[in-house]
C-alpha positions as CSV (number, residue, x, y, z in Angstrom):
1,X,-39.8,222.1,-40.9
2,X,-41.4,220.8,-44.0
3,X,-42.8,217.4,-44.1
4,X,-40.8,214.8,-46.7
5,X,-43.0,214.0,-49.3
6,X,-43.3,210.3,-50.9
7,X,-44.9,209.4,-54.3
8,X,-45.8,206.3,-55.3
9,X,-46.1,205.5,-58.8
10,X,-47.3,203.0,-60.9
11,X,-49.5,200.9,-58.6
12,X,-53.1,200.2,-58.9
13,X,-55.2,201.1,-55.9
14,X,-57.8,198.7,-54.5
15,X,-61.5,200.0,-55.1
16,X,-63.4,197.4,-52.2
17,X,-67.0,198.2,-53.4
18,X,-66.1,198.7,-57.1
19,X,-63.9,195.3,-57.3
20,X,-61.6,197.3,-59.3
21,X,-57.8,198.6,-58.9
22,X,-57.1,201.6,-61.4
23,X,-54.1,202.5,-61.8
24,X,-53.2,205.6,-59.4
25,X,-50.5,207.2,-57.9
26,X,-50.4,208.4,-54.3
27,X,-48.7,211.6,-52.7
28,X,-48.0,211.0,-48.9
29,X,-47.1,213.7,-47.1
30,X,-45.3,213.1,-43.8
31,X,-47.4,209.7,-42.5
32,X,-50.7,211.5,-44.5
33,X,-51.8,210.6,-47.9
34,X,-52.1,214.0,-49.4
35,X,-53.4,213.1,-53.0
36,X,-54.3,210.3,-55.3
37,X,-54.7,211.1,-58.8
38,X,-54.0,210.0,-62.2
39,X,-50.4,208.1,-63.0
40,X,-48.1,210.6,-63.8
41,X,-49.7,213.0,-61.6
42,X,-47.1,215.9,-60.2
43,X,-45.1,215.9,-57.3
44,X,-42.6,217.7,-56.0
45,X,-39.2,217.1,-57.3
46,X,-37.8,216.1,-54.0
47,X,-40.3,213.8,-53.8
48,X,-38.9,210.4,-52.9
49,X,-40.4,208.2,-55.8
50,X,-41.6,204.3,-54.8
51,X,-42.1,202.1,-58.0
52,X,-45.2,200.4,-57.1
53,X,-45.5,198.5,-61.0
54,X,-47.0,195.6,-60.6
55,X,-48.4,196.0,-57.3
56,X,-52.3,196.1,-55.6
57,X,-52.6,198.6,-53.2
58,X,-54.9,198.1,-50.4
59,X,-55.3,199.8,-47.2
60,X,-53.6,197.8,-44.2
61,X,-55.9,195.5,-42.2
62,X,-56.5,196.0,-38.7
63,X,-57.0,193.1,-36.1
64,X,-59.7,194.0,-33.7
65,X,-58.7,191.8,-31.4
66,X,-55.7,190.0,-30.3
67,X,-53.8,189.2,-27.5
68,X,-49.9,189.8,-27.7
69,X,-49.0,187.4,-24.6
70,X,-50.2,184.5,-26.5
71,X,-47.3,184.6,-29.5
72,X,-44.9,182.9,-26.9
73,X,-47.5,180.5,-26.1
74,X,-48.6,179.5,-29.6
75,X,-49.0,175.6,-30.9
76,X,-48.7,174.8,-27.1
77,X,-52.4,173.1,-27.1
78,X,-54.4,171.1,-29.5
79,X,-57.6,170.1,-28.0
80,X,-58.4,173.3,-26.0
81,X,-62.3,174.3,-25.7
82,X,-61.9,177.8,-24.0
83,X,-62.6,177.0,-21.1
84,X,-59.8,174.8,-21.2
85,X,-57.5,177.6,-22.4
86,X,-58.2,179.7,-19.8
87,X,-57.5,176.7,-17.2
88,X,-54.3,176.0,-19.1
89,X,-53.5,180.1,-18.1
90,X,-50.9,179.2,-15.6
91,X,-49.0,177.0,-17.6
92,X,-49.3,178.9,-21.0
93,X,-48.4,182.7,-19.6
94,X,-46.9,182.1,-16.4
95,X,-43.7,183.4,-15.0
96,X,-43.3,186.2,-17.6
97,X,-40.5,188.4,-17.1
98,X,-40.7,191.7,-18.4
99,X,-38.3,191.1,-21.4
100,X,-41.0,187.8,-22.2
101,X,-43.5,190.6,-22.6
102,X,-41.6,192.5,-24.8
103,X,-40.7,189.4,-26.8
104,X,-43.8,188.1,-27.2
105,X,-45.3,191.0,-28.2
106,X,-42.7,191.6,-31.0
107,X,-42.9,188.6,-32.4
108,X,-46.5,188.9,-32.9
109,X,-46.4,192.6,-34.2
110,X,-43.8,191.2,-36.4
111,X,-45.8,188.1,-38.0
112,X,-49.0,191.0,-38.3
113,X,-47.0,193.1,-40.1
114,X,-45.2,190.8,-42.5
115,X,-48.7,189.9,-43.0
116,X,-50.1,193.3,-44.2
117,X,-51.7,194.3,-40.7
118,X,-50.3,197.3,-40.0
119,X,-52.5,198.3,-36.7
120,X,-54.0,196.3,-33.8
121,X,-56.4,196.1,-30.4
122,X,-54.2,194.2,-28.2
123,X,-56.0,192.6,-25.1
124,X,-52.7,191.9,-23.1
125,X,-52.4,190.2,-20.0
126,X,-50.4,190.2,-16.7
127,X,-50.5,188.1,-13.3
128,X,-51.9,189.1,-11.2
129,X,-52.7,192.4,-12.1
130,X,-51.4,195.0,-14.8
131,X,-47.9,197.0,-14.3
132,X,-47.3,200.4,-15.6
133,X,-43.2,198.8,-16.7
134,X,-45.4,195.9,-18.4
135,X,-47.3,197.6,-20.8
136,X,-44.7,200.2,-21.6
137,X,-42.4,197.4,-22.6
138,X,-45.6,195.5,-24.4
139,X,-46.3,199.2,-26.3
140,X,-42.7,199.7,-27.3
141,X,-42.2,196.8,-29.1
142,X,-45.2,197.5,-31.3
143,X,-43.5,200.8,-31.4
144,X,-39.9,199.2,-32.2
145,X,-41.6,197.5,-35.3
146,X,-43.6,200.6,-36.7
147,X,-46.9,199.5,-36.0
148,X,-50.0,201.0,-34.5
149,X,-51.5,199.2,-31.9
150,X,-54.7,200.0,-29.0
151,X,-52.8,198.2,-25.8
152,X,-55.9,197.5,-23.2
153,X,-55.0,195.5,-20.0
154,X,-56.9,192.9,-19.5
155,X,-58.2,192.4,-15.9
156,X,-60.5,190.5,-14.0
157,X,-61.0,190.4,-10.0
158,X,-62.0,186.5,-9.9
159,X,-60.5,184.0,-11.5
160,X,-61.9,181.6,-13.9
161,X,-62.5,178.6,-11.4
162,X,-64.2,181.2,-9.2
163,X,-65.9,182.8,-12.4
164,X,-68.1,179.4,-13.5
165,X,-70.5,178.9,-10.7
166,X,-70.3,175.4,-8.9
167,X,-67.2,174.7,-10.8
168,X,-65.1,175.7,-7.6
169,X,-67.1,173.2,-5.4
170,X,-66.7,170.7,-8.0
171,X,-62.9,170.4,-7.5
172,X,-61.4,168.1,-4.6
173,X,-59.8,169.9,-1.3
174,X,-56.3,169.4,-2.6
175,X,-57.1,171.1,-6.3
176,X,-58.9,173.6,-4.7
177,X,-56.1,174.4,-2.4
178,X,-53.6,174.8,-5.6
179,X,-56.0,176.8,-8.0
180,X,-56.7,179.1,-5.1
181,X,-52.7,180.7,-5.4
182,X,-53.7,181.8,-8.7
183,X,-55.7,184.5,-6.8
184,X,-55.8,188.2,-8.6
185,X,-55.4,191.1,-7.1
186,X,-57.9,193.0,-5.7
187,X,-59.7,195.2,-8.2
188,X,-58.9,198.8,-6.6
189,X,-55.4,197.4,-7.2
190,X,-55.5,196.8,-10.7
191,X,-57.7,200.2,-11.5
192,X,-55.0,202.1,-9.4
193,X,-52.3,200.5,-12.0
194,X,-54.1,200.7,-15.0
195,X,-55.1,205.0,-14.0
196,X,-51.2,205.2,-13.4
197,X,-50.4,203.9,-16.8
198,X,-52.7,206.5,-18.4
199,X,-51.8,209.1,-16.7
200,X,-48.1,208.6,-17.2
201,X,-48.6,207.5,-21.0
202,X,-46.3,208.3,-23.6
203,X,-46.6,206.1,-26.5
204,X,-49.5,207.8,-27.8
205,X,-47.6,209.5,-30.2
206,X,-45.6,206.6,-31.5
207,X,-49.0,205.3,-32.4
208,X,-49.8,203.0,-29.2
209,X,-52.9,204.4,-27.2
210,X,-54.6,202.7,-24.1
211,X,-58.0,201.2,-23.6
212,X,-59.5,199.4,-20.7
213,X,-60.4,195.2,-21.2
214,X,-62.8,193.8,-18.5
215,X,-61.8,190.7,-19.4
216,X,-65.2,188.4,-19.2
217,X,-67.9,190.2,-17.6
218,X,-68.8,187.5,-14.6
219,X,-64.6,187.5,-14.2
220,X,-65.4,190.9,-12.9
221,X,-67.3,192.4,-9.9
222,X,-69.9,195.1,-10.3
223,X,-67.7,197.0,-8.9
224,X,-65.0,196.6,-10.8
225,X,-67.1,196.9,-14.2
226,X,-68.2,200.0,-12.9
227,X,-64.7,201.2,-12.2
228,X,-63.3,200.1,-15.5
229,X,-66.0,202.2,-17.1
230,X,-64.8,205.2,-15.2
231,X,-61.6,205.0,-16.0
232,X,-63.0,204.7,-20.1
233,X,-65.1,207.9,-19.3
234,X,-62.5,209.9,-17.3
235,X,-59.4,209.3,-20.3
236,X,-61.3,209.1,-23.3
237,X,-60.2,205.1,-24.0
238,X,-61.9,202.2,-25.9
239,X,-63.7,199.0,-23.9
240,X,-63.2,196.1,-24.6
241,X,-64.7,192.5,-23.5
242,X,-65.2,189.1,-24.0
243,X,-69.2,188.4,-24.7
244,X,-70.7,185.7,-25.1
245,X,-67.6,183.9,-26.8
246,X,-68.9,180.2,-25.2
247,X,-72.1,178.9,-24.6
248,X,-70.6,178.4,-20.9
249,X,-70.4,181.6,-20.8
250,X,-74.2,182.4,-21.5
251,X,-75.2,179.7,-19.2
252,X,-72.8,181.9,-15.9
253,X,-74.7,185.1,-17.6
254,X,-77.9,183.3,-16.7
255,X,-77.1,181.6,-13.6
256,X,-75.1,185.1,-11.9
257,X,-77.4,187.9,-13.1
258,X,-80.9,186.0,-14.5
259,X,-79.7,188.0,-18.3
260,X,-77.3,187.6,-20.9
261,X,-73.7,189.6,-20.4
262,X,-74.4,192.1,-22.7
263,X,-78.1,193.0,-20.9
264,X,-75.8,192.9,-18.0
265,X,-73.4,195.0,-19.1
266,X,-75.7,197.5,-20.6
267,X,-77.6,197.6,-17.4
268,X,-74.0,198.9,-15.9
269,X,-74.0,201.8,-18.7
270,X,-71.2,200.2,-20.6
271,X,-72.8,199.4,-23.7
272,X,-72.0,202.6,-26.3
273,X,-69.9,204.0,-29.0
274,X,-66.6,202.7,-27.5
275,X,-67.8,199.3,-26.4
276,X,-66.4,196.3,-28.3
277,X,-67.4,192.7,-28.1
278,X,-64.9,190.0,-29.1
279,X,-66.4,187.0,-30.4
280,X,-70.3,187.3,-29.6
281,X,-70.8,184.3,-31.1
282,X,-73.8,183.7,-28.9
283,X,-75.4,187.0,-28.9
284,X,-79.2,186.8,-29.5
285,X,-81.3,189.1,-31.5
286,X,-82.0,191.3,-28.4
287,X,-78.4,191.5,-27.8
288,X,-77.2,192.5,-31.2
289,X,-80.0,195.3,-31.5
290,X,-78.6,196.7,-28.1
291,X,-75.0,196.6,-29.5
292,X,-76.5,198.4,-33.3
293,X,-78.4,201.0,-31.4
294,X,-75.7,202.1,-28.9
295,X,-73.3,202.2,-31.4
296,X,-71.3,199.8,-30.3
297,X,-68.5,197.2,-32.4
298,X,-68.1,193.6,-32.8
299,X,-64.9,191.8,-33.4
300,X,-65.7,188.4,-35.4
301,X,-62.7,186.2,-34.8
302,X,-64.3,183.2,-37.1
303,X,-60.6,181.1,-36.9
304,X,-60.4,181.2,-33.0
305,X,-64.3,180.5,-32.2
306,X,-63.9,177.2,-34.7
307,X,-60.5,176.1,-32.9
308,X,-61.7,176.7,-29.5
309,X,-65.3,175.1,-30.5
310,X,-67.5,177.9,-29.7
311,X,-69.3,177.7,-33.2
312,X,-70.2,180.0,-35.6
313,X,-71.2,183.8,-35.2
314,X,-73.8,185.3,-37.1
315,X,-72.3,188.9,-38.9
316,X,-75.4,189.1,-41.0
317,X,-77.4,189.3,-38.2
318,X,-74.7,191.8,-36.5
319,X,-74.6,193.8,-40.0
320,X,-78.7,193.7,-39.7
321,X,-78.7,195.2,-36.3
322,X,-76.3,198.2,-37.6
323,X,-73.6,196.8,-35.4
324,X,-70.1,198.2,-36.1
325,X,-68.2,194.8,-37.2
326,X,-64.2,194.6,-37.3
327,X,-62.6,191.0,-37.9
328,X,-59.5,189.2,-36.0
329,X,-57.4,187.0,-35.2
330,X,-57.6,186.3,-31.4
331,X,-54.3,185.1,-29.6
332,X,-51.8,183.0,-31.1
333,X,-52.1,180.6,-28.4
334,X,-55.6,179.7,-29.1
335,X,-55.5,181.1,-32.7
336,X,-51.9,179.7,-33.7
337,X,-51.1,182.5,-36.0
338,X,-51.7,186.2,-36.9
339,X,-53.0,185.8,-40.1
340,X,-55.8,188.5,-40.8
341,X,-56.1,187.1,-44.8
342,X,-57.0,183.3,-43.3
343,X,-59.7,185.3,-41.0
344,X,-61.0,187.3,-44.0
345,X,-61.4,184.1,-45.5
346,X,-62.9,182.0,-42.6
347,X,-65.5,185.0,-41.9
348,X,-66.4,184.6,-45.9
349,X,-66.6,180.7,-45.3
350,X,-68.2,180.6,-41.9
351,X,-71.5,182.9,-43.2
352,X,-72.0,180.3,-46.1
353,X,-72.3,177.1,-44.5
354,X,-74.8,178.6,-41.6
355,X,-77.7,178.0,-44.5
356,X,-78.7,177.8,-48.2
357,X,-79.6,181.2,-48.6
358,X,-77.0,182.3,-50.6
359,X,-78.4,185.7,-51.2
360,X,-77.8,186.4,-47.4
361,X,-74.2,185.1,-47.5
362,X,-71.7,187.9,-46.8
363,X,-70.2,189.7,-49.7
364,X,-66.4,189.7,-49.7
365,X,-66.5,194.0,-50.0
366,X,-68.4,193.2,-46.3
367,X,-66.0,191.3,-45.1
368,X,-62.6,193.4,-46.3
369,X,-64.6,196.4,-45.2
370,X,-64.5,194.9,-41.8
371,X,-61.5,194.4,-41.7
372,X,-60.2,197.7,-42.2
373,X,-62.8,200.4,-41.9
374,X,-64.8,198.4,-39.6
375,X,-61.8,197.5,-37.6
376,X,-60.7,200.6,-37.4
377,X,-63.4,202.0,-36.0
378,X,-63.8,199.0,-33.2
379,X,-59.7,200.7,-32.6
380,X,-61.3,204.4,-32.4
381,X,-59.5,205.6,-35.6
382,X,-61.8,205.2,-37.3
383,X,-61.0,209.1,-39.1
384,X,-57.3,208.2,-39.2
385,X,-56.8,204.7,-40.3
386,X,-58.8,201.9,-42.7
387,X,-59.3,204.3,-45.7
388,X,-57.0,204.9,-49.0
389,X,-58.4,208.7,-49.1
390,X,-57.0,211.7,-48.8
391,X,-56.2,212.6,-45.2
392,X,-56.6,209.1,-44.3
393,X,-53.0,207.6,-42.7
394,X,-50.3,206.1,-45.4
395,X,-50.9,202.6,-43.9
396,X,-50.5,200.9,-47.0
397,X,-50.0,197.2,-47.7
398,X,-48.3,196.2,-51.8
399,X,-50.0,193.1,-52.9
400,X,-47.5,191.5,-55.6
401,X,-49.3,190.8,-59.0
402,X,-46.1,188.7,-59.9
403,X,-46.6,186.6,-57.6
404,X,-48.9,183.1,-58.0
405,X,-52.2,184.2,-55.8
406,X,-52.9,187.2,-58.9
407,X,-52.3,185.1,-61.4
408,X,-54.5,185.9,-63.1
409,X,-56.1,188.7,-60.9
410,X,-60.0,188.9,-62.1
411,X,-61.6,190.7,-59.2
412,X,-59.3,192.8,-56.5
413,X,-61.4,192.6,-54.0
414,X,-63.0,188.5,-54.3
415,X,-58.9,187.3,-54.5
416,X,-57.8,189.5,-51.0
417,X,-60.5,187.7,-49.6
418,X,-60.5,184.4,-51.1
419,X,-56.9,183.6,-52.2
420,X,-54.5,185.9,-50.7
421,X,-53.0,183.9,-47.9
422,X,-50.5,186.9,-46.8
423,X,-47.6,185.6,-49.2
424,X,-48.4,187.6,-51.7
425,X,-47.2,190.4,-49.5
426,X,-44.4,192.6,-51.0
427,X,-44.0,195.6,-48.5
428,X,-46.2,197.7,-46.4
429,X,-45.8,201.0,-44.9
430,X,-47.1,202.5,-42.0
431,X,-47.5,206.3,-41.8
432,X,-45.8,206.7,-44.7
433,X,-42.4,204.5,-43.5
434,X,-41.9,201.5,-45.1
435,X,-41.7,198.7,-42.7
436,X,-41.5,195.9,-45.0
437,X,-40.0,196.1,-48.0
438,X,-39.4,193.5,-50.5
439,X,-40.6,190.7,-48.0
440,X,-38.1,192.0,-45.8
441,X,-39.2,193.5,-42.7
442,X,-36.8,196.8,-41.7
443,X,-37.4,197.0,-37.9
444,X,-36.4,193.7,-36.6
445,X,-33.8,191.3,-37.1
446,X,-35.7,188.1,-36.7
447,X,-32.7,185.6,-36.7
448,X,-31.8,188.2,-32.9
449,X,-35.7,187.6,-32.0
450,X,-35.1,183.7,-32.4
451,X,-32.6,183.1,-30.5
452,X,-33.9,185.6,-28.0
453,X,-37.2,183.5,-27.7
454,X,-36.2,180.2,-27.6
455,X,-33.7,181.1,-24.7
456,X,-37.5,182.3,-22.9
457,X,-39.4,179.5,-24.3
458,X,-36.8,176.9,-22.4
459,X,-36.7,179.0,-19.2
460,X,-40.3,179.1,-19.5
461,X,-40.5,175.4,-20.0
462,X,-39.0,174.9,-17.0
463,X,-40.6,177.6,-14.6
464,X,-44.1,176.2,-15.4
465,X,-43.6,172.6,-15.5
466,X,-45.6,172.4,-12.1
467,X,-48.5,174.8,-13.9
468,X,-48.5,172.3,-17.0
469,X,-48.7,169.4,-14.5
470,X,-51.7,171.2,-12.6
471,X,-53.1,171.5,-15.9
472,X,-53.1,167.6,-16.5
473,X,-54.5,167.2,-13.0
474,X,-57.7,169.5,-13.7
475,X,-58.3,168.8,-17.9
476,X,-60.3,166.2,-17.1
477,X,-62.4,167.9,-14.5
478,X,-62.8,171.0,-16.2
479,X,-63.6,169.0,-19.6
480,X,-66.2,167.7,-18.1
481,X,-68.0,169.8,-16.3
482,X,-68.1,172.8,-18.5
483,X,-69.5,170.9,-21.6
484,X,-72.2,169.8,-19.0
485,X,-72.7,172.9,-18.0
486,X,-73.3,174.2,-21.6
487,X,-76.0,171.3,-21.9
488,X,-78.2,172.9,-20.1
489,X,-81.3,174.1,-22.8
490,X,-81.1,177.0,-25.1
491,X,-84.0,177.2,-27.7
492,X,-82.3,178.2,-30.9
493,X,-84.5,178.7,-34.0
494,X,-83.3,179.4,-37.2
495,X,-85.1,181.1,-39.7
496,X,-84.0,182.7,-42.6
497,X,-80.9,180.9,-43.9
498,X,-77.9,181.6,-41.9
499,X,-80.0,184.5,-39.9
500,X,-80.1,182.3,-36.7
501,X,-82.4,183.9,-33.2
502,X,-81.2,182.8,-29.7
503,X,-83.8,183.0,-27.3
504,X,-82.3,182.0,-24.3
505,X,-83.8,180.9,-21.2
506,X,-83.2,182.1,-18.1
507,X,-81.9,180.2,-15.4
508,X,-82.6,180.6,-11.9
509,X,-79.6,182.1,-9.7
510,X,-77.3,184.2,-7.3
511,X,-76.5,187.6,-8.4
512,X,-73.0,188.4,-8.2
């Protein structure tokens, strides 16, 4: 059966590097763009025709790291350092039925997409372990939207109060009692969910693939690392952790294995061409040349590690090390939206006020490069998705030149970065279906998915009131002893403008 064929006239199509958009029109064949060439270039006469006048092309951005449980959970915190948010777990994400899951991931693949994010890694959760029903209903409803998504369960075999050393002995009997029935399962039990998921997948061809999260590395045993890793190895998938996100988390590094996480991890053999860090805002200089010579991706979520606290990563010195570098949005619960524009601008921002060397800044081609091609990569699609090329994926995303962000429009690639805000978006298609058309998204009736989430977010309400109330009994606690614990001395020296050197120092302690 032949393929329906799709032209799109009229439009001009986003050169990153050049900081141009010529005017071009595209052929798509099926979900493949087959040609772009000169307007007025021929087609078939079948062809359906789009009328892309007045329109910016560019390819759709990618989110290299997000978690879809949060988008039921988001504005529910203000003052939240992460350790905080992960304290706040119970209350935030608890009690999810399997039609919550669905929801809340469809309301975030919606937001992405009306945002022109047409793909996404998703590090979902669910307590205590993953379910093979759970992520199918998470996948479809990236499916039910039209948008491509990497689903990886994330896991962990200790929780967080066991996670932090001393924190556990910190709390009184009584807390201790109550945060110990938030117990996960057993790590042979989660890998022996997560194999039955991949085994039995079949979303992969609706454009939702697994991968395997580890969630933090000192959440998980050695064991358990080294079983994730398997499972990577024996189908093919993506791994993806937290790394050095908090300076907390450098300190447990220190204290559990006498290294930072990503020594640690790389000591495991985990470290390679699928390995992606979220965050790393507090890799050092070793670390990042471990993650640039294995191969291996970052994703810089610059608007979650300012909202949680974390501070300010360094992707000049990623870029430096030849690290892979993709840019998102984190969660919506510790992140608030799913705006990848607002992070393209934050990860411009953030590299500018770490020092007055302006010539080291990043470039905004770096940064929208990121987040497609870099992004896509960090997915492992990297030869499907991120490009407008020939045999690249119709993932397309129609920037309106009417509207008052391109008024004027001086430099294509300087305004996505620096004054697109996502309501300039007009429609996007995905593999060559239009998704969003007109500011009207095609897939999902949103006044239905309302309704349908506020009846969860009141049943919710009610079902964790005793987790929200644990919450107020351990903030304090928890607020306190984790910024102490991040006290402890790390020698930071900056040199070179906003090219900053962590050279930790180790701290005396179990191993794990």
């Amino acid at each position: 059966m032949a393929k329906r064929m799709t032209v799109i006239r009229g439009g001009r199509v986003l050169d990153i590097r050049g900081h141009a958009a010529p005017k071009a029109d595209i052929l798509v064949r099926g979900d493949t763009i087959a040609k772009i060439g000169p307007p007025g270039m021929a087609a078939p006469p079948d062809a359906k025709v789009i009328d892309a006048r007045n329109r910016l092309l560019h390819p759709g951005l990618i989110n290299g790291h997000t978690h879809s449980h949060g988008n039921l959970a988001k504005g529910m915190g203000d003052r939240l350092t992460l350790e905080l948010l992960l304290t706040a777990g119970p209350w935030m994400s608890g009690n999810r039925t399997l039609e919550d899951k669905y929801l809340s991931s469809l309301i975030g693949a919606a937001e992405m997409v009306l945002k022109g994010c047409t793909a996404a890694y998703d590090l979902a959760a669910e307590f205590p372990m993953p379910s093979v029903d759970g992520l199918q209903a998470i996948g479809q409803a990236y499916v039910d939207v039209g948008m491509r998504a990497v689903l990886a369960p994330m896991v962990a075999d200790a929780t967080f109060f066991e996670a932090i050393p001393g924190l556990m002995e910190r709390l009184p009997p009584g807390l201790r009692k109550d945060v110990e029935r938030f117990r996960l399962a057993p790590y042979k039990a989660s890998v022996g969910q997560m194999r039955k998921a991949l085994q039995g997948w079949k979303l992969d061809g609706k454009g939702v693939n697994l991968a395997v999260a580890p969630t933090i590395p000192h959440h998980c045993s050695r064991e358990f690392l080294l079983a994730c890793l398997r499972l990577s190895r024996d189908y093919d998938t993506g791994l993806h952790t937290h790394v050095s996100e908090s300076k907390v988390q450098v300190i447990a590094g220190y204290h559990l294995y006498g290294s930072t996480l990503t020594a640690y991890m790389d000591s495991l053999g985990l470290v390679g061409p699928n390995f992606t860090v979220a965050h790393g805002v507090w890799l050092d200089r070793d670390d990042m040349k471990r993650l640039g010579d294995k191969g291996a991706s970052v994703s810089h979520n610059p608007g979650s590690n300012m909202r949680l606290g974390n501070g300010l990563a360094d992707m000049r010195g990623m870029l430096d090390a030849k690290i892979n570098v993709g840019i998102g949005t984190d969660g919506a619960s510790c992140s608030d939206n799913q705006n990848m524009y607002e992070n393209l601008r934050l990860a411009s921002m953030v590299s500018k006020v770490q020092g007055a060397d302006w010539q080291r800044w990043i470039t905004t081609e770096e940064v929208l490069e990121a987040a497609t091609v870099g992004s896509a990569r960090a997915l492992g699609l990297g030869d499907r998705i991120g490009r407008l090329e020939e045999g690249y994926k119709a993932d397309i995303v129609f920037l309106d030149l009417e509207q008052v962000n391109w008024i004027p429009c001086n430099d294509p690639t300087n305004q996505i970065v620096h004054t697109e805000d996502g309501t300039g978006v007009h429609s996007v298609m995905i593999g060559g279906r239009m998704v969003v058309e007109n500011r009207k998204l095609l897939t999902v009736d949103l006044a239905d998915l309302a309704r349908k989430a506020e009846k969860s977010r009141e049943r919710l309400e009610r079902a964790n009131k005793p987790a929200r109330a644990l919450y107020g009994r351990l903030e304090k606690i928890v607020g306190t002893f984790c910024p102490g614990l991040a006290k402890q001395p790390l020698h930071i020296d900056r040199f070179g403008g906003a090219h900053y050197h962590y050279e930790h120092q180790a701290i005396r302690g179990h191993a794990h």
